[in-house]
C-alpha positions in Angstrom: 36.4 77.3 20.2 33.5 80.4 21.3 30.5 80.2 19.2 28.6 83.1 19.8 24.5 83.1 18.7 22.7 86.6 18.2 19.5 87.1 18.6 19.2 84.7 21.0 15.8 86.2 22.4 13.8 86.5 19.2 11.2 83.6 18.1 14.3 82.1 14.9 17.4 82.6 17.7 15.5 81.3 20.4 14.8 78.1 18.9 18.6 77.9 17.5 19.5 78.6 20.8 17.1 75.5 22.3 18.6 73.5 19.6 22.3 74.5 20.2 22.3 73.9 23.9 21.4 70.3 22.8 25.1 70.1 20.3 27.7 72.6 21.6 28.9 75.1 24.2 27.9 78.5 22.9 27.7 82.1 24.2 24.7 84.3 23.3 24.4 88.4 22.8 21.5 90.5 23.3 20.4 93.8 23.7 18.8 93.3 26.7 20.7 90.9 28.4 17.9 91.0 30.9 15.8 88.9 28.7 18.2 85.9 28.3 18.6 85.6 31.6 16.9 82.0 31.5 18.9 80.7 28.8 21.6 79.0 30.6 24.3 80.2 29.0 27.0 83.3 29.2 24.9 86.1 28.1 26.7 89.3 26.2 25.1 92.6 25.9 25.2 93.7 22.4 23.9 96.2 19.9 23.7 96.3 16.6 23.7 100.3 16.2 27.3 100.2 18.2 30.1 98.7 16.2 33.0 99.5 18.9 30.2 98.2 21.6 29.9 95.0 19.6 34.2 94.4 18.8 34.0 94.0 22.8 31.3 91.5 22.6 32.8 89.4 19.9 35.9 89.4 21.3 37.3 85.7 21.5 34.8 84.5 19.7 35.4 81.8 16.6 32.6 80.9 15.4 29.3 83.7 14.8 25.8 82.9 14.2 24.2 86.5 12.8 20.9 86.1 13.1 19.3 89.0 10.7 17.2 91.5 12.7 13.8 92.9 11.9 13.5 96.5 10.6 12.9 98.9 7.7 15.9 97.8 4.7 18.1 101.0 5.3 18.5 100.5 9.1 19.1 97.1 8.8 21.6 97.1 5.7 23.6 99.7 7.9 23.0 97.3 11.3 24.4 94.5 9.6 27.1 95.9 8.4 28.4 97.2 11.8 28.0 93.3 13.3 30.2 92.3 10.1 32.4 95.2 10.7 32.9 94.5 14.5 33.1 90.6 14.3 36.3 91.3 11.6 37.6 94.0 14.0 37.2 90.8 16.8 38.8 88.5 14.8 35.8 85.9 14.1 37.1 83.1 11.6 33.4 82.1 10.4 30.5 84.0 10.3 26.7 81.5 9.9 24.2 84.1 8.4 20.4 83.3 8.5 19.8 85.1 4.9 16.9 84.6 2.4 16.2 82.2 -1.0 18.4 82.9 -3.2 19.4 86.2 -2.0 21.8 87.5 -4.5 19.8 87.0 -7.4 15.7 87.2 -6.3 13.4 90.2 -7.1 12.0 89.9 -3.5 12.5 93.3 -2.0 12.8 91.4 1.1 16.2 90.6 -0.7 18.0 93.5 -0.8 19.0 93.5 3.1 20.1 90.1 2.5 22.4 90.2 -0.8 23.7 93.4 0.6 24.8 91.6 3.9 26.0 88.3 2.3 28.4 90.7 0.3 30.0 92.6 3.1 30.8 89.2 4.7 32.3 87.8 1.7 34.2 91.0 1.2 35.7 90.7 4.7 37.8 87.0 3.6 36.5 85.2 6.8 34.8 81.7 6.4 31.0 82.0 5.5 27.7 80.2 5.7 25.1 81.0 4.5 21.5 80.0 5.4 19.5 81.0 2.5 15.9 80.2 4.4 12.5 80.3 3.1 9.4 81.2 3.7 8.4 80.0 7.4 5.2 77.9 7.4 4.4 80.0 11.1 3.9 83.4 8.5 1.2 82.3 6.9 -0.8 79.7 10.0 0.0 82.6 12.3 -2.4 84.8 10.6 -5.1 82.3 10.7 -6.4 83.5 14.3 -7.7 86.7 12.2 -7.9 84.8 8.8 -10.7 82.1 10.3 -13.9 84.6 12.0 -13.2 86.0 7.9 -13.4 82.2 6.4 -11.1 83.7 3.9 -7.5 84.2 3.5 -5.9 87.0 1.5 -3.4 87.5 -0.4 -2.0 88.6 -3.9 -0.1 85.4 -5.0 -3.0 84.0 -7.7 -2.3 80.4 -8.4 1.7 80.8 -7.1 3.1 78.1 -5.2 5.5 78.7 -2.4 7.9 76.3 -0.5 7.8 76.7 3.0 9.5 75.5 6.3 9.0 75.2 9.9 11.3 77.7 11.3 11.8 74.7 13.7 13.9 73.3 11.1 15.6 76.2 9.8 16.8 76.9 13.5 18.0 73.1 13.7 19.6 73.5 11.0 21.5 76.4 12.1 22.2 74.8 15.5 24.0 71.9 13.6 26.0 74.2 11.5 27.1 76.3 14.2 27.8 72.9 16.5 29.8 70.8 13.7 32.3 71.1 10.9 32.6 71.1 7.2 30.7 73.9 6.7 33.0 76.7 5.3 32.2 78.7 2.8 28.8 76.7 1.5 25.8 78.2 0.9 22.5 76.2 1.6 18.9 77.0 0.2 16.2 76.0 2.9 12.9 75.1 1.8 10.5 72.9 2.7 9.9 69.1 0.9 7.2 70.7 -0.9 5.6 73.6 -3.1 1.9 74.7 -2.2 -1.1 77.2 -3.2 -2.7 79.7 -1.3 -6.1 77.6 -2.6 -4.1 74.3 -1.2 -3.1 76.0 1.9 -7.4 77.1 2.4 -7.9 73.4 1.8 -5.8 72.1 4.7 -7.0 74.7 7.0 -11.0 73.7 6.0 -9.8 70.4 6.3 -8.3 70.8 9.6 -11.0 72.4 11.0 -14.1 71.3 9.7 -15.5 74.7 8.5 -15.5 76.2 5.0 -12.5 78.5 4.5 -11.0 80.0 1.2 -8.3 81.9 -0.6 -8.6 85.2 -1.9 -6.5 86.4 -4.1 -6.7 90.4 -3.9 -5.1 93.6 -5.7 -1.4 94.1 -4.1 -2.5 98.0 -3.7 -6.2 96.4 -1.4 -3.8 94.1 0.0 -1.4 96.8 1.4 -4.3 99.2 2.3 -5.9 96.3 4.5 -2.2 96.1 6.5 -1.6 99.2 7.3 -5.4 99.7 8.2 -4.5 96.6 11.0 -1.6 98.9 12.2 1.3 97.3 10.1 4.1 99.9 9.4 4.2 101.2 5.7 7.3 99.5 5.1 6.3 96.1 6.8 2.9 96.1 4.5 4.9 96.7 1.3 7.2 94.0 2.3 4.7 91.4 2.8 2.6 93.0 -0.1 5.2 91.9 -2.5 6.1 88.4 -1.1 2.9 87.4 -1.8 3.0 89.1 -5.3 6.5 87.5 -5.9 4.6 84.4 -4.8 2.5 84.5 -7.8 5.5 85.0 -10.2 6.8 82.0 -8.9 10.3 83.1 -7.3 9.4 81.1 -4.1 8.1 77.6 -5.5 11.6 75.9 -6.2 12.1 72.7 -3.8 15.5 71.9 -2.6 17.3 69.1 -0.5 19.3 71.2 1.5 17.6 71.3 4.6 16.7 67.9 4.8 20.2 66.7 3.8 21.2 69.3 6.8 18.5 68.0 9.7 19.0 63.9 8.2 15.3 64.0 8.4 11.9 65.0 6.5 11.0 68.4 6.5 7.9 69.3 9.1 5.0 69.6 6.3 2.4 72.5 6.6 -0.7 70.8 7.2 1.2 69.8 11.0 2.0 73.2 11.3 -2.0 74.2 10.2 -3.2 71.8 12.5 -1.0 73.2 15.0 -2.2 76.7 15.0 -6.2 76.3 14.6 -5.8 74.1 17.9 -4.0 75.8 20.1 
């Protein structure tokens, strides 16, 4: 049996791809094959915007982990759709997608690319999984290197709490999907172990570094005016902008055991992952 990883060279595929080596054989495609080149593996040159390109580079292949790209929601609805296209034109008999919570039913605009791509596999009849993966820990402690010379972190989420994860632990749990059985046709929501507050998440961070640091909370509008003044694309700040105001609606606090269950471990809490980024 071919399992075949996309995305292999991005910072979620590269771990799966560190964490699959350790299970399974697997194959890996990327647009720039150039940049795999270390991986150790049979690399595949493939691209999303070229459906026949990408029948070629799924051909005999049984197993698919799509790893969902980066990208304003149009391009990436239609991307996504040509890899679905092209792996049912190759014959694939079970597609792993990395997806987002609750992605059929969540307000998150985020979401849209997601339910939209979770459909078109279901509407091809091959086997599914899908990864329904929260919020990574790394999005929040990898804005701390501008967050901390401010002693302030900002956001529009209030009092919300959000349940994050180490995308260390999303991409083990993909690597054990894609390297065992059982799996079929299951959907899994991947969370962290526990729900947080922006104010919590200041906390840890103070705690962890011995200096006064807070959380605050913003207008969304301020919010996306300060992101697209730091160079953020329009549609980038808007997405972020209303994560954080979802956030405070609650649509991201819910706690679930499927990626613990998954990994037959605890989840990797935040403060590690704080503690983490303000020393390195």
């Amino acid at each position: 049996m071919t399992t075949l990883l996309t995305g292999a060279t991005g910072q979620l595929g590269g771990l799966t791809a560190k964490h699959l080596r350790e299970r399974a054989d697997f194959v890996v495609s990327v647009r720039d094959p150039a940049k795999a080149a270390d991986l150790g593996v049979e690399v595949r040159q493939g691209d999303f915007t070229d459906p026949d390109g990408l029948a070629k580079t799924f051909a005999g292949v049984d197993k698919l982990v799509l790893v969902s790209v980066d990208g304003p929601d149009e391009l990436r609805i239609k991307i996504h759709a040509n890899a679905v296209a092209a792996a049912q034109r190759a014959g694939v008999q079970h597609i792993i997608y990395t997806s987002v919570s609750d992605a059929a039913t969540s307000p998150l605009g985020l979401a849209k690319v997601h339910k939209a791509t979770e459909e078109a596999i279901r509407a091809t009849g091959i086997a599914y999984t899908f990864l329904r993966n929260g919020m990574y820990h790394e999005n929040y402690t990898g804005q701390l290197a501008q967050a901390l010379p401010l002693g302030a972190f900002l956001t529009s989420a209030a009092t919300g709490k959000i349940a994050t994860v180490a995308r260390d632990d999303l991409a083990l749990a993909a690597a054990i999907v894609a390297a065992t059985d059982g799996h079929e046709n299951k959907i899994y929501e991947l969370t962290g172990a526990q729900a947080w507050t922006f104010d919590e998440f200041a906390a840890l961070v103070a705690e962890a570094t011995g200096k006064p640091f807070v959380h605050q909370n913003i207008p969304a509008a301020e919010l996306t005016a300060i992101y697209v003044g730091a160079g953020l694309p329009d549609f980038l700040a808007e997405v972020l902008t209303d994560i954080y105001v979802n956030i405070g609606h609650g649509v991201l606090a819910d706690v679930r055991p499927d990626l613990e269950k998954l990994i037959g471990r605890p989840a990797s809490p935040l403060a590690h992952a704080i503690r983490e980024a303000v020393t390195s």
